[in-house]
N, C-alpha and C positions, 0 to 999 in steps of 0.2 A: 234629627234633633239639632235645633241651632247650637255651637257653642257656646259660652258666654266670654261676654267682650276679653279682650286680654287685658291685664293689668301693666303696671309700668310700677313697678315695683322700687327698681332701684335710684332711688332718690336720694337728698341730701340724709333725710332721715333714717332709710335704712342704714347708711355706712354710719351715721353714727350709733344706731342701738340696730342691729340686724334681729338680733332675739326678739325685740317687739313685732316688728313684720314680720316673723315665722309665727309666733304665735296667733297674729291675729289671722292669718290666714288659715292654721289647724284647727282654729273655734271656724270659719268658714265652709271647710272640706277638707280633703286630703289632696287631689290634684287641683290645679288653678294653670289657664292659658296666662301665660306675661309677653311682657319685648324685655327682651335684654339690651342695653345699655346703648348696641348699634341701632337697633331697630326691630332687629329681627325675631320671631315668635318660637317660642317654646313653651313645656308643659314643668311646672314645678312640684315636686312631690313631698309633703312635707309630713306625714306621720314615719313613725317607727317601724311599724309593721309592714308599710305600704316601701320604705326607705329599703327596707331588708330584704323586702321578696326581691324587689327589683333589681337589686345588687345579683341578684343570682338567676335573671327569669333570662332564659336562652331565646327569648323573643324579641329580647331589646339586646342589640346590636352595638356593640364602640365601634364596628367599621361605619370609616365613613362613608364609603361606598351606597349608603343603604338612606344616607340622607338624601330626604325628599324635598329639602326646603332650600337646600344651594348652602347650608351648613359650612362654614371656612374655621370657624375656631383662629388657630395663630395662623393657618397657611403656610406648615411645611412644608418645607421641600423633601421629596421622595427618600432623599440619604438623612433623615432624622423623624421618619413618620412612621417607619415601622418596626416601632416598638410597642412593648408589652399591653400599653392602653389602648391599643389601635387596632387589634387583633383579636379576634375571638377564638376559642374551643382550640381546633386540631394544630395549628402554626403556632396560637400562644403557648398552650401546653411544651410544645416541641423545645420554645424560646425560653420560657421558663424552667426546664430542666435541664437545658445546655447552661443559662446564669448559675444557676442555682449547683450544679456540678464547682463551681468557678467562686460564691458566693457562699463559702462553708460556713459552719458554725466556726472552724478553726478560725477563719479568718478572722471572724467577729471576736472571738475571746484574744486571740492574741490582742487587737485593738486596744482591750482594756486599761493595760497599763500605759499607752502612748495616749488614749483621751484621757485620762486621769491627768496625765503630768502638763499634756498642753491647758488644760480645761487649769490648772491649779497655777501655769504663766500666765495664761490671761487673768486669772483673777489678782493678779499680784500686779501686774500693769493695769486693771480698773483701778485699782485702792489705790497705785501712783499719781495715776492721771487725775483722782477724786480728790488725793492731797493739795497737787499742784492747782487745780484749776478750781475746787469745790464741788464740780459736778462731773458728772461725765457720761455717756451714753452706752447703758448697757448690752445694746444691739451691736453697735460699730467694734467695742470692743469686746465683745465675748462671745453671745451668744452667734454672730456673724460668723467669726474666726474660725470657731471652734470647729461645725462641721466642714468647712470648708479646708481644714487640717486633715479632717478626718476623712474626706471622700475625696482629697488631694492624695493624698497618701495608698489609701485603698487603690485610687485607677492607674496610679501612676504619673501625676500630673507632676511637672518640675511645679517649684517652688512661685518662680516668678511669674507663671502663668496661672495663678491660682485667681488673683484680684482680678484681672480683665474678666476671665469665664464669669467669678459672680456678678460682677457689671452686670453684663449681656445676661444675664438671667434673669439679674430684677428688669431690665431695661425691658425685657420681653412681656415680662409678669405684669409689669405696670409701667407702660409706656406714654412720654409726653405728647405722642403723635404716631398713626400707624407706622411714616415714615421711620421713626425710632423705632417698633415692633419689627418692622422689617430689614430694618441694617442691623439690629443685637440677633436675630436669626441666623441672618446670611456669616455675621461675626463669630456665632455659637459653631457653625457646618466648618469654617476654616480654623478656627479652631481646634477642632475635632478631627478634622484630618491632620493637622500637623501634629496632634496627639500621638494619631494611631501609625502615621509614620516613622515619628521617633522612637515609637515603643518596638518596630517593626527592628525596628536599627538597631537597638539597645533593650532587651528585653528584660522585665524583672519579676523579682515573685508580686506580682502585683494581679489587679483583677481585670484589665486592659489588655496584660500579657498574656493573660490565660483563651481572655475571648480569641485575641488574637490568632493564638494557637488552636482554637476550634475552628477559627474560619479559615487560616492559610496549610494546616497540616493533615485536619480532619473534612475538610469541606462540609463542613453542617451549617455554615452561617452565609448568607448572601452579604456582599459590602456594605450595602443600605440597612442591613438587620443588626452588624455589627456598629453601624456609626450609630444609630437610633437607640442599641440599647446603651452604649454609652451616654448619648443626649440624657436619655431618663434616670441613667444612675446619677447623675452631676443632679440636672434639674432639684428633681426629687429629693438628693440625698443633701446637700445644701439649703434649699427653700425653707421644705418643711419642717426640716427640724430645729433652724434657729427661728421659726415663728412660735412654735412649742415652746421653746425655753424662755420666750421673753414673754412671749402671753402669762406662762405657768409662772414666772418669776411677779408680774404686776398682779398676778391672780393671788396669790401667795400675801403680797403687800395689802393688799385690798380685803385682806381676811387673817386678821393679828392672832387671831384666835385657833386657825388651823394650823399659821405658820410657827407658832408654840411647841402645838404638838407633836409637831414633824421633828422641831429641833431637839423636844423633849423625849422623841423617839423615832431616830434616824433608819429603824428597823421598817418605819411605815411609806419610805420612799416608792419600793414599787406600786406601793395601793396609791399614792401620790399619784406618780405617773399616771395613772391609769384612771383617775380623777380630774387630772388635767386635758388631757385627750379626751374625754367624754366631756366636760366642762367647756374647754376654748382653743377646739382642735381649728386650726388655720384655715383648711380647706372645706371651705362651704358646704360643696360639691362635689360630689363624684364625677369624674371623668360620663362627659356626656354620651347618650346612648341612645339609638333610631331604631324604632321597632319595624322587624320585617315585615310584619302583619299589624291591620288596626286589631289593637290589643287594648283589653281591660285592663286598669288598674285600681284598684280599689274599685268605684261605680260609675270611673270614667271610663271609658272609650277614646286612646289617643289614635288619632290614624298614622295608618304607616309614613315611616318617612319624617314625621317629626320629630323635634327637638325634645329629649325628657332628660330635665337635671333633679336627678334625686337627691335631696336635702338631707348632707348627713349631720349639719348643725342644729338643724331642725327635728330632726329625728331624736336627739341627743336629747333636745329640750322638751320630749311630747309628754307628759302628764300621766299618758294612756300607758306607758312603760316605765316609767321613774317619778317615784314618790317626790315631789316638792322639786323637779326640775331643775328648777334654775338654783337652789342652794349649791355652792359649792361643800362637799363636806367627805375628809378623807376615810368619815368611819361611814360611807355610805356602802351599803351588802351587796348591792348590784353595782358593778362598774361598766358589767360588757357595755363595748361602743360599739362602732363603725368608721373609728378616724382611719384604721391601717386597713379597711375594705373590708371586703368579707366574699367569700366564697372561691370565683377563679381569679378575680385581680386583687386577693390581698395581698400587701405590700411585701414585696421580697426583701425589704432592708428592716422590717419591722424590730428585729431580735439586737441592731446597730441603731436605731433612731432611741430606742427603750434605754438603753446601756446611753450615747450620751445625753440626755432628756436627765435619766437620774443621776449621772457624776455631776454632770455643770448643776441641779440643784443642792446637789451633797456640799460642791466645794463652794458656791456660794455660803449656804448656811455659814460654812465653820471658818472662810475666809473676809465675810464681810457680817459679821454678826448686828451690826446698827444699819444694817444698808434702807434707807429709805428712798420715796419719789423725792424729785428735785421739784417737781411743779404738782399741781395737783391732777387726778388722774382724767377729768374732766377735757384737759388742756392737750391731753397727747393726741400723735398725728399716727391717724389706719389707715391703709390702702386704701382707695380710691378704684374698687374692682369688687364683682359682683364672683370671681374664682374664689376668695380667699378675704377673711379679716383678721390682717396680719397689721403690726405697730410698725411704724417707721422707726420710731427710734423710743427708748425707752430712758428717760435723762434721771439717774440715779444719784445722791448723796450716800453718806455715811452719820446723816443725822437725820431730827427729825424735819419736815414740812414746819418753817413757820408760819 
């Protein structure tokens, strides 16, 4: 059977309303052949049901090894590519409970009171800089900062090397030219060694130290396992979560009537959280996945070797699983999502991304009580990436839009 043509999906229109393109394609089917953005062809998977099995179907593959299409993604280099997304079953399991020895719940609760009080200076330096200037950008000063305090601190990263690495993160995530994708890489790998050198030198109770200590004392980590799963701690634990907090913060503005209830009952933060993340979670996609065999999905047939990006915004928004979709609404009964994975690659920072997702929107409420948009919301600028629809910058007041 022929397949049907691939689509080209990602247009101007999708990046500005992505939910319409997801929808119209789930009234269509559940799988659809596209081109992503280079050219190149994959299969998009956009119901719930079909989103969930696939998260866990041991047929579809994250080694890339198993791409049949010449699949490159960012084009790692070997000392940043074998980490945790990149690995299936018996190595990740392994990698995953060496982090996660290193990656305690202790760590995460001691955290609590150091996000609280940074999360509670940045908000004291918005409402400055909102005085001073009238407006100010809630992404640059807060929502940016904050994890990047907070997964600086966690790896062990000195202070002054905290701004370069997130550079070279976004510069990679959404690059003005491959040539930039590929100098914020090579920037992200020397960075990373001279991390894990100075940690070598100067060790501390940190989570860098610890890896450390599994790879030079215990030999259980190979050098390239050890820089990689650094890369993904940083990536990940910076990216995504100040995309949560500015989405969830304009989601919040954009719905006067939830953000009431929340302030009118500060007890419903984590149902917040958890509304948000299913609501306008960052990451489109899951980390993509090549089936070893041609494998059914829903009442497709992908062949082996292709490209399958499973739709976890899409999935968020299917009809077929959540009453009224697209309403955001914190008293809704079903929250479960799919934003922190689901099965073997849920997210190992999940129980840290949650904790500051809810301080940064606790200490906004009660620190900037009039906070409004600066422009209106029509006007703000999203990434320009089919990974992720994430705000460039979110320009806040302390009054209302005139």
């Amino acid at each position: 059977m022929t397949p049907p043509p691939s689509q080209q999906i990602f247009d101007d229109a999708y990046y500005r309303d992505p939910y319409a393109t997801y929808a119209r394609l789930r009234a269509e089917g559940g799988v659809h052949p596209v081109l992503l953005p280079d050219g190149s062809p994959a299969w998009i998977v956009t119901t719930e049901a079909e989103v969930r099995a696939g998260l866990t179907d041991p047929l579809l593959s994250v080694n890339k090894q198993h791409s049949g299409t010449g699949f490159k993604g960012f084009s790692l280099p070997p000392a940043l590519d074998a980490n945790l997304l990149n690995i299936d079953a018996s190595d990740h399991l392994r990698l995953r409970r060496l982090v996660s020895k290193e990656f305690t719940p202790r760590r995460v609760e001691n955290l609590g009171d150091q996000v609280q009080q940074s999360c509670e200076l940045l908000a004291r330096r918005l409402v400055d800089r909102v005085t001073s200037h009238g407006s100010a950008d809630l992404v640059a000063e807060l929502a940016a900062p904050l994890p990047l305090t907070v997964v600086g601190d966690l790896l062990g990263v000195p202070e002054h090397d905290r701004a370069p690495f997130a550079a070279r993160v976004s510069a990679m995530l959404e690059p003005q030219s491959p040539a930039d994708a590929a100098a914020a890489i090579v920037g992200l790998h020397e960075d990373l060694l001279d991390l894990i050198a100075f940690r070598r030198r100067e060790p501390d109770d940190n989570l860098i130290s610890g890896l450390i200590s599994v790879r030079d004392e215990q030999d259980r980590l190979s050098e390239n396992e050890l820089l990689s799963l650094a890369f993904l701690i940083l990536m990940a634990g910076i990216d995504n979560t100040q995309h949560v907090i500015s989405s969830g913060v304009l989601t919040l503005l954009q719905h006067p009537d939830q953000l009431e209830a929340l302030r009118a009952d500060p007890a419903l933060l984590p149902e917040a959280v958890e509304e948000l993340l299913r609501y306008t979670t960052p990451n489109h996609t899951a980390i993509r996945r090549f089936p070893t065999t041609d494998t059914k999905i829903g009442s497709t047939v992908v062949p082996a070797g292709d490209t399958v990006l499973l739709c976890l915004a899409s999935a968020h928004r299917d009809p077929s699983r959540y009453p009224d979709p697209d309403r955001f609404d914190l008293g809704r009964r079903d929250k479960a999502h799919l934003a922190l994975g689901h099965g073997l690659h849920y997210c190992l920072g999940a129980p840290l991304a949650r904790l500051q997702i809810r301080v940064a929107l606790e200490v906004i409420m009660s620190s900037l009580p009039r906070l409004a948009l600066a422009l209106p919301a029509e006007k703000l600028s999203w990434r320009r990436t089919f990974r992720s629809h994430a705000l460039k910058q979110l320009p806040v007041t302390l009054g209302s839009v005139s």
